[in-house]
N, C-alpha and C positions, 0 to 999 in steps of 0.2 A: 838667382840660381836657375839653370838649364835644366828643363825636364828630362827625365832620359829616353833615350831613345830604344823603341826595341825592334830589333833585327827582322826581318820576314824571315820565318824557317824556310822558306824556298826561293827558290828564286822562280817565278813564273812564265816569264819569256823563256827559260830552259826548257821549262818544261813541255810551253808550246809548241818548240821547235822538235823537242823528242815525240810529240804527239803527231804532228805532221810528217817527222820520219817513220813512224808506225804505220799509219794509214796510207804511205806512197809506197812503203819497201816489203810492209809484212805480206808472207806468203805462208797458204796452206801446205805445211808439211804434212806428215800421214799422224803426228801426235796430237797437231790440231783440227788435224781431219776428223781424227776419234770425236774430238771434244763436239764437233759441228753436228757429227750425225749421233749423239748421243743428245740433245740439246732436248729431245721429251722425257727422259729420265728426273724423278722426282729431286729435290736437294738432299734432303737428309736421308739418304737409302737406308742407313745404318741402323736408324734413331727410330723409329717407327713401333709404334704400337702393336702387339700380336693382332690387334680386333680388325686395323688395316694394312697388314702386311700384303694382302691380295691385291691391292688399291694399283700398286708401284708396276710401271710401265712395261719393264724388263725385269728379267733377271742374269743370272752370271752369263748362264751358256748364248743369251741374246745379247748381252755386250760383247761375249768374245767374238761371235759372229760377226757384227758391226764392225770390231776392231779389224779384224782381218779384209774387212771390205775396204775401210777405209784408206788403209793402206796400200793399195794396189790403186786408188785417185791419184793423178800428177797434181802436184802445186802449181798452185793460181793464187794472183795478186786478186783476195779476196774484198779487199775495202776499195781501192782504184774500184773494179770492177762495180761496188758496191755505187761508189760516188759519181759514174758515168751515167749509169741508170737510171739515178737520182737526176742529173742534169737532164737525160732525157725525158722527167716527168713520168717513168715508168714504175717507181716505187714514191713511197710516201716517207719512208721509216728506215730511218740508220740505227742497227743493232750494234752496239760497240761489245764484246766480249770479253769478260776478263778475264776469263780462260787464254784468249789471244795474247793480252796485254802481257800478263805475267809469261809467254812465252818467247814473247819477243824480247821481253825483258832480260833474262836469264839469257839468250844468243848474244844480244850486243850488250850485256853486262856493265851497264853505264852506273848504277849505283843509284839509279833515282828516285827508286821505290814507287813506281808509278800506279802502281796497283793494290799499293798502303793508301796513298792520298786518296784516289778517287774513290775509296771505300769510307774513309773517316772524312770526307766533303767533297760530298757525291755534287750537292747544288751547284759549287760554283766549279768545278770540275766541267759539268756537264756545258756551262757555258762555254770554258776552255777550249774544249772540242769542237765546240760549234764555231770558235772563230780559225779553226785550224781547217775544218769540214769546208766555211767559207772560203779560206784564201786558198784550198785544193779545188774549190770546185771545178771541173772540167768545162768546155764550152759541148752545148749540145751537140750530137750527131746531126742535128736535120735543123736549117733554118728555121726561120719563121714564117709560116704563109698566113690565106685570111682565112685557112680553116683552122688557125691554133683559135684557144679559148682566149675572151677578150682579159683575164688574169694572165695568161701567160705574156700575151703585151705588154702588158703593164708591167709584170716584173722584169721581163725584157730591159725595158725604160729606166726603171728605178735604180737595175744593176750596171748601166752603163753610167748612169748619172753620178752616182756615187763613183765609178769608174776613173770618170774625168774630175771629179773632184779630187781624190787623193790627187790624180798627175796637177793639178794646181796647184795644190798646198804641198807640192815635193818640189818643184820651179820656185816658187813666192817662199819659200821656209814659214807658212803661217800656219801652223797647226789647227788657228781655230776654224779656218773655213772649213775641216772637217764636223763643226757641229751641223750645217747644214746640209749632212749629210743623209737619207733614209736612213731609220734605228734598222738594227742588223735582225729585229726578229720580224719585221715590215719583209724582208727580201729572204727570208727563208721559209723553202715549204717543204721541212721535213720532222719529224719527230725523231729527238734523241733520245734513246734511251739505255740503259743498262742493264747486262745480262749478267746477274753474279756469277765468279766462279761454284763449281760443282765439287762437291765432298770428295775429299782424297784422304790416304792416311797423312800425310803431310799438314793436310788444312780441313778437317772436317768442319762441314757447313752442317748447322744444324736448323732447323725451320723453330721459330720463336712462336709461344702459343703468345694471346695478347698480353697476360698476366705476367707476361716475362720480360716484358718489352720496359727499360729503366730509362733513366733521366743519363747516359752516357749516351745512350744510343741519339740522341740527338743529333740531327745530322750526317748521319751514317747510312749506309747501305744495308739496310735488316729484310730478313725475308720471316714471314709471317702465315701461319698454318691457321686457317680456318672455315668455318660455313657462312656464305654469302645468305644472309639475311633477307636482305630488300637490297634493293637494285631503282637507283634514281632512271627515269627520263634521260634520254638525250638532249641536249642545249648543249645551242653555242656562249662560249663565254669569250671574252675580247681579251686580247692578246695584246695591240697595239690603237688607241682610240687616234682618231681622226677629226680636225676640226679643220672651219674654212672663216678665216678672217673678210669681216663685211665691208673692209675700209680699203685694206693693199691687198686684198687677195689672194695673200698667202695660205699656202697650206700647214695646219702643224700639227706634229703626229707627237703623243703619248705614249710612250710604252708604262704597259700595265703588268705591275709583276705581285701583288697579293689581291686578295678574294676581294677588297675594298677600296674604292677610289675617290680623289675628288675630281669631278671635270673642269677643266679649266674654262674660263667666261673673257679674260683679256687676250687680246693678242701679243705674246711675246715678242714678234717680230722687230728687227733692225727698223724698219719702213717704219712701223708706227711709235716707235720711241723716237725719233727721230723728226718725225710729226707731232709727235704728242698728241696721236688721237686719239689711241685705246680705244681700238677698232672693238665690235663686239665677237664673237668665236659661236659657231654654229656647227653641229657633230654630224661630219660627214658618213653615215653607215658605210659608205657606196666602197671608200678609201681605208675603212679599218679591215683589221685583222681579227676573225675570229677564229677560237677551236673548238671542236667537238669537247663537249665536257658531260661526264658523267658520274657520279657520289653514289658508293658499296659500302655497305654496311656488313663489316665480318663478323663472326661471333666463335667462340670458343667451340670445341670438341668436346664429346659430351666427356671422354678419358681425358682432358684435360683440365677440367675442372677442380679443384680440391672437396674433401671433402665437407659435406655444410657450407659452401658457397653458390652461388649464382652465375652462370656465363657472362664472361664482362664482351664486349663491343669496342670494334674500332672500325672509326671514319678511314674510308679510304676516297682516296681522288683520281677518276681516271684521265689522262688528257690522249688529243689526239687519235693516233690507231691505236690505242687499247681501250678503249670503248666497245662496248657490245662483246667483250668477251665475256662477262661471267651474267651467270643465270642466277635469280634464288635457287638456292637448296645446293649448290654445286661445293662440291669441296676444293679447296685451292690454298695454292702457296704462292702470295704476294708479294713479290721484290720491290721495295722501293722507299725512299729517304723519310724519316719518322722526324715531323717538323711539330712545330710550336706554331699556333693561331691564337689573336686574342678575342674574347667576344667583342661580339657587336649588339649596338641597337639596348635593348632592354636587359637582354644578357646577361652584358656586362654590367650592368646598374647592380644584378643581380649577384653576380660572380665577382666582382669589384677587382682584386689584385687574380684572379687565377686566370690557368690560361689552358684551353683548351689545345688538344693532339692531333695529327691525323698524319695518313700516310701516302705521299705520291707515289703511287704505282710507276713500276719500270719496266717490269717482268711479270709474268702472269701462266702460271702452270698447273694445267686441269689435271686432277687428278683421277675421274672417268668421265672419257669423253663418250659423246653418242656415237650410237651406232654407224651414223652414215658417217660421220667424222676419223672411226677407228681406221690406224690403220695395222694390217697383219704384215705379221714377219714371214720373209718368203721362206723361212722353215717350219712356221707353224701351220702355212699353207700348205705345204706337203703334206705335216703330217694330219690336218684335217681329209686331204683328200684320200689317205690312205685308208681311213677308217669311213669314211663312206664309199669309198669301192666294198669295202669288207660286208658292209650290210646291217652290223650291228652295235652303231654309232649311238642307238635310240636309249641302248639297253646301257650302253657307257657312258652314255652324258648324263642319266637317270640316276644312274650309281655315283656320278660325281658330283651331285648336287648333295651338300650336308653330310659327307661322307661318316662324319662322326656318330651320328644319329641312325642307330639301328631300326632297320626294317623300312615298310612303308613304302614300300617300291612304287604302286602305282599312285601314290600321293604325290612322289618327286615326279613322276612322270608325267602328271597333269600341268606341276610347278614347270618343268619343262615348256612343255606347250603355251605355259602363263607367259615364259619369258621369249618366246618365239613369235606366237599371236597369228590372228588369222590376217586377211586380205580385206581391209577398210576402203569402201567402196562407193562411190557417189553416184547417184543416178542423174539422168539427165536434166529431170527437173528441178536438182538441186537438193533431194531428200538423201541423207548419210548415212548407210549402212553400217554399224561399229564392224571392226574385227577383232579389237582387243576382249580378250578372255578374261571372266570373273570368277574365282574360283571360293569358296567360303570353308573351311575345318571346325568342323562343330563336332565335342568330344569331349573327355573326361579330362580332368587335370592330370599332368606327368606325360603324357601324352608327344612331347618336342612342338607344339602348334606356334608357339613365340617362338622360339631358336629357328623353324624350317622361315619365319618371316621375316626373321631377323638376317637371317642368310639371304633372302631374296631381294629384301633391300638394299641391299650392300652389294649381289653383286649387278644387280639391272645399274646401268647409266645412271638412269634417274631412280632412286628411289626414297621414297617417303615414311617410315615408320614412327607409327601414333597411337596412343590408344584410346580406347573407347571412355573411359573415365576422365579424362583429360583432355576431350576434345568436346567442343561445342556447334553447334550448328555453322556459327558465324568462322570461327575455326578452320573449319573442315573447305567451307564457302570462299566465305572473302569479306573484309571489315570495312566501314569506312573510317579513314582517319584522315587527320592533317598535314601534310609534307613540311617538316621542316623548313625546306629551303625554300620552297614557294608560297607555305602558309596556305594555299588553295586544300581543299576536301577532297582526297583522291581515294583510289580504293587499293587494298593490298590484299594478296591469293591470300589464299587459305594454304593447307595441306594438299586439297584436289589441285588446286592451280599449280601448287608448285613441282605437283608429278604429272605435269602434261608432257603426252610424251613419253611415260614412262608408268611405274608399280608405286600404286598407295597401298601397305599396308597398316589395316587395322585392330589390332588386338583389342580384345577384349568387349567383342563386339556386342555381345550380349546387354553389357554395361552400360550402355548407351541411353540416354534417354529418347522416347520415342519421336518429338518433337524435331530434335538433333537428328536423328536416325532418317529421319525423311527428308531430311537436308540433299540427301547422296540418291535419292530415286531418278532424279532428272539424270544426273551424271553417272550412270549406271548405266543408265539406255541410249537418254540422245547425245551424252558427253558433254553436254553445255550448264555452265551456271547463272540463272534467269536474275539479275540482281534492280533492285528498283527501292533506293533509298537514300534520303539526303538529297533528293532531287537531281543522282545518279543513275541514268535508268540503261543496262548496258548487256551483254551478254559473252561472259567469259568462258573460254574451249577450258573443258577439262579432258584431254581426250588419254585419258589413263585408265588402266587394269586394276581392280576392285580386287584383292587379298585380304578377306577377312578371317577371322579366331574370336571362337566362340565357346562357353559352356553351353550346356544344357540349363535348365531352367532353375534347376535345384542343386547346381555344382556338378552330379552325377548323373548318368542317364539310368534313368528309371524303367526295369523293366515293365515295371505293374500301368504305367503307361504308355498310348501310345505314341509312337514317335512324334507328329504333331503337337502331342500333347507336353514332350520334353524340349522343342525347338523354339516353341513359343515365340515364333516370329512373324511375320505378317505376308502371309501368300502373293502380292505384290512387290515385296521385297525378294522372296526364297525365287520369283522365277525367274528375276532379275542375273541369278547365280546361273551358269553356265554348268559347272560341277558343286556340286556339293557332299562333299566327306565326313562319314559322321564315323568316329574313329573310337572305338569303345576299348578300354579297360581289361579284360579282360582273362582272367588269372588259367594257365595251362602251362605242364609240368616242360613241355618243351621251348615254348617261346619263352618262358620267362629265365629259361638255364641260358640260353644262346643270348639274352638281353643282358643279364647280368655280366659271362664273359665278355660281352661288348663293352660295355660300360667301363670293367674293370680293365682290360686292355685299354681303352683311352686314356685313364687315369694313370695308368703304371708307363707308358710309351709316350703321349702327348700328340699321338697320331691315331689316326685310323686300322684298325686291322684289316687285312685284305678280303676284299669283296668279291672273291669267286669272278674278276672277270681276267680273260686271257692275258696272262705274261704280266697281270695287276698292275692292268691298266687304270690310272686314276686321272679326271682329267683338271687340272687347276682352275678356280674360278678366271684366270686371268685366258686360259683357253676355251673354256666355256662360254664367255660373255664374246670372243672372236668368230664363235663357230655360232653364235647367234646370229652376232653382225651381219655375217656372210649369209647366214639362213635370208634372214628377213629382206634379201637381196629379190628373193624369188617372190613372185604374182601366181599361185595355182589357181587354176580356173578347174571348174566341173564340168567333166564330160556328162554329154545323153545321158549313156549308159549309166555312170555313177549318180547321176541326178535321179533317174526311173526305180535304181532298187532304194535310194533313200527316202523317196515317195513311197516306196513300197512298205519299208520299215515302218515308217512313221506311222504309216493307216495301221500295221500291225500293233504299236504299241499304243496306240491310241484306241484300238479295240480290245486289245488285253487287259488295259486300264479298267473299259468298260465293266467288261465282264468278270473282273475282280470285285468292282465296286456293289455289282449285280449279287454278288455273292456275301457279299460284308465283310467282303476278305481284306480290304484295302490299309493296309497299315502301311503303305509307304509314305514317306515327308515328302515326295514331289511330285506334282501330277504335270501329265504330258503337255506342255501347250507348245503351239508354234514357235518360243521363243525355247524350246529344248530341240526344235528341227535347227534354229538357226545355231545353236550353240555345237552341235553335231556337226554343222557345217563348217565354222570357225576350228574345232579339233581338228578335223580331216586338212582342212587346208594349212595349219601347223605341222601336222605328221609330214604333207609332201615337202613341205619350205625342209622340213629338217633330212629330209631326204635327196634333196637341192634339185628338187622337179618342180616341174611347171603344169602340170597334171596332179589331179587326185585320184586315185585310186579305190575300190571296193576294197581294199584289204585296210587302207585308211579309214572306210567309213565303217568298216569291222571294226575296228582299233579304238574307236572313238565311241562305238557303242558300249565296246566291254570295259572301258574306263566309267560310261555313267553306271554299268552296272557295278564295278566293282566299287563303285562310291557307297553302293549299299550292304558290301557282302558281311562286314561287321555287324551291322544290325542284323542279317539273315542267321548268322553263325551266331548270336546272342540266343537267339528266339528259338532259334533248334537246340543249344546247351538248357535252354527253360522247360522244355517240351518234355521230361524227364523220362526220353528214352536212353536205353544204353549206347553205349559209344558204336557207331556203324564204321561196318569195313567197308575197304575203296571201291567195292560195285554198288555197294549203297551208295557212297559219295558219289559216284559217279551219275549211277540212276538221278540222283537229289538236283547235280549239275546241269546233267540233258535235262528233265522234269522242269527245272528254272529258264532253260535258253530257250522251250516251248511253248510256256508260259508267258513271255516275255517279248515272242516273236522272232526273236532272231533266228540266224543262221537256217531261215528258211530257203526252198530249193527257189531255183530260178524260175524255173519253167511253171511255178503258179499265178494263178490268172489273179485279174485286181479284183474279182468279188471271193476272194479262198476264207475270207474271216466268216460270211454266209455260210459256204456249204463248210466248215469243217464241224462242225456240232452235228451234222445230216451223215457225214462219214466214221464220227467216232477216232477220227485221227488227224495229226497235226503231220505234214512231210516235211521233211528238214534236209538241209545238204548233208550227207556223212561225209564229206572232205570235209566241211566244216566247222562242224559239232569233232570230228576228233583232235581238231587244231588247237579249237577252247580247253579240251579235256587234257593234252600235251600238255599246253599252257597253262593249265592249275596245276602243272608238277607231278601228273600223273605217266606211271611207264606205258610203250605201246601194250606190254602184254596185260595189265592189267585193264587197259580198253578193250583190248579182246576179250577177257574173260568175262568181263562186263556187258559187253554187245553179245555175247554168246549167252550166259546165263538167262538174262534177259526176255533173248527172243528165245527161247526153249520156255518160258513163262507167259509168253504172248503179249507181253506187255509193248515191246515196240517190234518190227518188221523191215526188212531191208528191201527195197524193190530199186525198178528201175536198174537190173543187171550191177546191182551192188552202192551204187550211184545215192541214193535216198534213203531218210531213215522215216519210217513211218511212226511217230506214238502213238499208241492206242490209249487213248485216254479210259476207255470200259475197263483197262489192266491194272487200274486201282488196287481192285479188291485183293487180286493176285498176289501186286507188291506188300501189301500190307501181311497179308498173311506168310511170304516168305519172310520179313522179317522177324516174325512171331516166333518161326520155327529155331 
């Protein structure tokens, strides 16, 4: 009895031929135009999580723009074009499109479903194309001279030779002289690969977490959402082996098509069966074929997880140009055919019948790219340049960082500056000045201190969110383990490693233990992690931005102690911090009505209520992270002039310190060291980047002063609600404000000489700029007339003096007694 026979559901020579009429005939109409310059848009737009809905490339009103650009491109014979350039050695990589396929499908209406097959076997699909890619290939543009590469000879060679073979074996009708033909992936130097189609309502494409990936999708085209773990090494892995017979001197090539092989030792050749010498086979490196090869480890989303389980993992394989695309820590949506491997070696003694997964990459789609990578939409360029002609970009980019999160304005505004960064600078001898900014929020629970870091993680390129009880030294560092595939001792980042480049936030820093805690002092200052272990002795760049969150010592800040005494951190560490914000609690009948309305307005809308800026303007994290990009384009350097008054500052606040401490007055958490000049320095040149100058300014290094001081103004406003006087009106306030910028040094006049810290105890008074001092006093939200009636009362009190033809404010420090007793009255 005859077995039966069963039919091939295709016919594959059809299909070949429709595959070569695709790649010689299809042309870019304006529908597949769209599709081409939409090609960085994520897969699943639709599907997407609230937590990363900011993530996605575009939005509506950037597609329709696109679209209409698109449109107005002539068509062009996109893959010809493609496959000439390829002849010319000037691309690597043939992108096939199923966005195209299925459009050319649908014009010439042949019924073949070419774009169902290659999605449910994608493998041998992909082979398909390459024998259609081959017998299109064009002849170069440019001969050969003896400055091509000696590979480009050679395949010269190999494609003519096989050339003149088929014309023999089409004269002779002997088919099989084609076995002695070069294998077909010896003579190709391209990479195929596939670009799924893109979500329509028609065909929504949804990105698969790994958990969802089943035993149908075998062999299928799945695209795959998740965080790039670890990241193998580059190696080459062989493609096609080469051997050289020692007897007839044949050549014989191998093609290699799974991760395991046996090499061959006899020579197959006509010549030696023939002899019967069974020549021996020696493996020519010089004649094989290798690729770039690279093994990604994805891991689930943390909102993808269920509940009470664990992130599961999937092997990915990159071949070819898609190598060196993904980073650890990067988020990404993986295209590519979800195959079956069996183990190997010990493994499998172990594993006996099962069989391990993994997935060829095809496609590979960042979901935030870095900064020098971004690129802006020339409408959003507009509208960044409109708002910085305006002037007051500083105060709307502030406001649209955590918009949900009431108050705090000059906390977003330093976060700002965090994600901006100063100017990192190397000197000649090779010594690296950081510019990246550390900023630390130390303060009472309820506070938003997780949510503003949670926010700045997600929207920086890179960023790293961890916390402190959960993280270890080695963690934070870098571990040594075992590499799977090479079984060698290798080392893997930490948390710092993997936010080089970018923001490590740390929550819950306090929690830390101190051992672990000291882990992060190197990388804090020189940015490097010194590792020496396993007989690994190496030193890895952390070159990233420190965000930490923290309690107080006892959960709450304690007034009855003082500030040092609730930070409980280690003075090596605290000057490490560039800003430090210690953000207190604090119960009053007005801030706490407008926090509630806020709150409760988020809850009842699911939005933000409007932040008092013009025409409520709010700027999306996806044009905040552009207008960085663009920031961090600019190099400010310091003028003389702004270098001599910030010399001049410094000596001030470093003799104000003094004579605080002279006094036992000293309750501040941060004393002045040279590493609060350079931190001054790294603000100011943030402010001008965000200003998109190349100069820093005096009104920068203003800016940057009154951010370190409002980093304490919580703690000042605590300690005067303790002092149990009654509630001061605003020339009190105001007095309290000049009293504090005098003390403090700032906004002193120009024209004082560098010994003024000497003589001002021998004059009884401090001179101050009055354009100055009433900018600060504006800027606490006070009316001009209520600065005049304050500077008027005042000096009617002797307390301070105006000289210098209005120009200068004098304080008189002896007007103590004055002020105290008009408050009495």
């Amino acid at each position: 009895m005859a077995l039966l026979q069963m039919k091939a559901p295709v016919d594959y020579q059809v299909q070949l031929t429709a595959f070569e009429n695709f790649l010689s005939d299809f042309k870019t109409s304006p529908q597949e135009t769209i599709t081409h310059a939409l090609g960085n848009i994520n897969i699943d737009e639709d599907d997407l999580s609230d937590e990363y809905d900011f993530m996605e490339e575009d939005d509506n009103a950037h597609q329709q723009r696109r679209r209409q650009r698109a449109q107005k491109q002539p068509p062009r014979h996109k893959y010809r074009d493609m496959l000439q350039q390829l002849a010319d050695r000037k691309t690597t990589e043939v992108v096939v499109e199923l966005d195209d396929l299925h459009a050319y499908e649908q014009d010439v209406n042949e019924g073949l479903k070419l774009v169902e097959w290659v999605e449910q076997n994608t493998k041998h699909y992909a082979e398909i194309l390459s024998r259609a890619i081959d017998k299109l290939m064009p002849p170069p543009s440019d001969n050969l001279t003896f400055k091509d590469d000696v590979l480009d000879v050679l395949m010269a060679n190999r494609v003519q030779r096989n050339q003149m073979l088929e014309g023999i074996a089409d004269r002779e009708s002997d088919p099989t002289i084609l076995n002695d033909q070069y294998p077909a992936q010896l003579t190709r130097r391209y990479t195929l690969v596939f670009k799924p189609r893109t979500s329509t309502n028609d065909n929504p494409a949804k990105a698969l977490s790994v958990r969802q990936v089943r035993g149908d999708h075998l062999g299928k085209l799945i695209t795959i959402r998740g965080i790039a773990t670890r990241v193998s090494d580059v190696k080459p892995i062989v493609q096609v082996s080469a051997y050289t017979c020692d007897r007839c001197g044949c050549e014989i090539f191998q093609p290699v098509t799974d991760k395991q092989y046996g090499p061959l030792t006899l020579c197959p050749s006509k010549d030696c069966e023939e002899n019967q010498s069974k020549g021996q086979l020696y493996p020519s490196s010089r004649a094989s074929k290798f690729m770039p090869f690279q093994e990604v480890k994805i891991q689930e989303l943390a909102e993808q997880v269920p509940i009470g389980q664990i992130p599961r993992t999937l092997t990915v394989l990159c071949y070819g140009s898609l190598v060196r695309q993904v980073s650890p820590g990067d988020v990404v949506d993986m295209s590519g055919i979800f195959l079956p491997t069996p183990y190997t070696g010990f493994q499998a003694m172990r594993a006996g019948l099962l069989t391990d997964t993994y997935l060829e990459a095809h496609h590979i789609v960042q979901h935030k790219k870095a900064y020098e990578h971004m690129e802006i939409d020339p409408m959003m360029a507009r509208r960044i340049a409109k708002f910085t002609q305006s002037g007051n970009q500083y105060e709307y980019l502030a406001k649209s960082i955590a918009p949900e999160i009431y108050g705090h304005l000059d906390v977003k505004k330093a976060l700002l500056l965090l994600l901006v960064g100063g100017v990192t600078k190397e000197v000649g001898d090779g010594m690296r000045i950081r510019g990246d900014i550390n900023i630390c929020l130390m303060g009472d629970p309820g506070v938003a201190k997780s949510q503003l870091l949670k926010y700045i993680s997600k929207v920086a390129p890179r960023g790293v969110y961890t916390s402190g009880r959960g993280s270890s030294g080695v963690g934070l560092t870098a571990a040594v383990m075992r590499d799977p595939v090479t079984d060698e001792m290798v080392l893997e980042g930490g948390a710092l490693v993997l936010a080089d480049n970018g923001i490590c936030c740390i929550d819950e820093f306090d929690k830390m233990d101190d051992n672990d805690r000291t882990a992060i002092h190197e990388v804090m200052e020189q940015q490097t992690i010194s590792i020496s272990k396993a007989g690994i002795s190496t030193t890895l760049n952390a070159r990233t931005s420190i965000l930490a969150a923290a309690n107080p010592i006892y959960g709450r800040y304690n007034t009855r102690l003082s500030a040092v005494e609730n930070i409980n951190l280690p003075a090596a560490l605290l000057s490490r911090f560039d800003i430090m914000f210690l953000l207190l609690d604090t119960p009053t009948r007005e801030t706490d009505a407008q926090l509630a309305k806020h709150v409760a307005h988020v809850h009842m809308h699911s939005r933000h209520p409007d932040l008092g800026t013009a025409d409520g303007i709010v700027f999306s994290p996806q044009e905040v992270r552009a207008y960085v990009a663009q920031a961090r384009t600019f190099r400010p350097v310091v003028p003389q002039a702004v270098s001599e008054y910030m010399v001049k500052m410094y000596v001030r606040m470093r003799g104000a310190q003094r004579r605080a401490e002279k006094r036992m007055q000293h309750n501040n958490f941060g004393h002045t060291t040279p590493r609060t000049l350079l931190g001054v320095v790294r603000l100011a040149q943030a402010l001008a980047r965000l200003r998109f100058s190349n100069t820093v300014t005096q009104d920068d290094v203003d800016e940057a002063l009154r951010l370190v001081e409002a980093s304490k103004e919580s703690l000042a406003a605590d300690e005067r609600s303790q002092s149990g006087r009654r509630a001061l009106n605003a020339s009190s306030k105001i007095y309290n404000l000049v009293k504090g910028l005098a003390d403090g040094g700032a906004c002193r006049a120009d024209d004082g000489d560098d010994d003024e810290d000497e003589g001002e105890e021998g004059y009884g008074g401090v001179e101050m700029s009055l354009r100055m001092v009433k900018g600060r006093v504006i800027a606490k939200g006070f009316t001009e007339n209520q600065w005049l009636a304050a500077l008027e009362e005042y000096t009617e009190l002797d307390v301070w003096q105006t000289a210098g033809n209005g120009t200068r404010l004098v304080f008189i420090t002896s007007g103590n007694a004055e002020r105290e007793g008009s408050q009495e009255l």
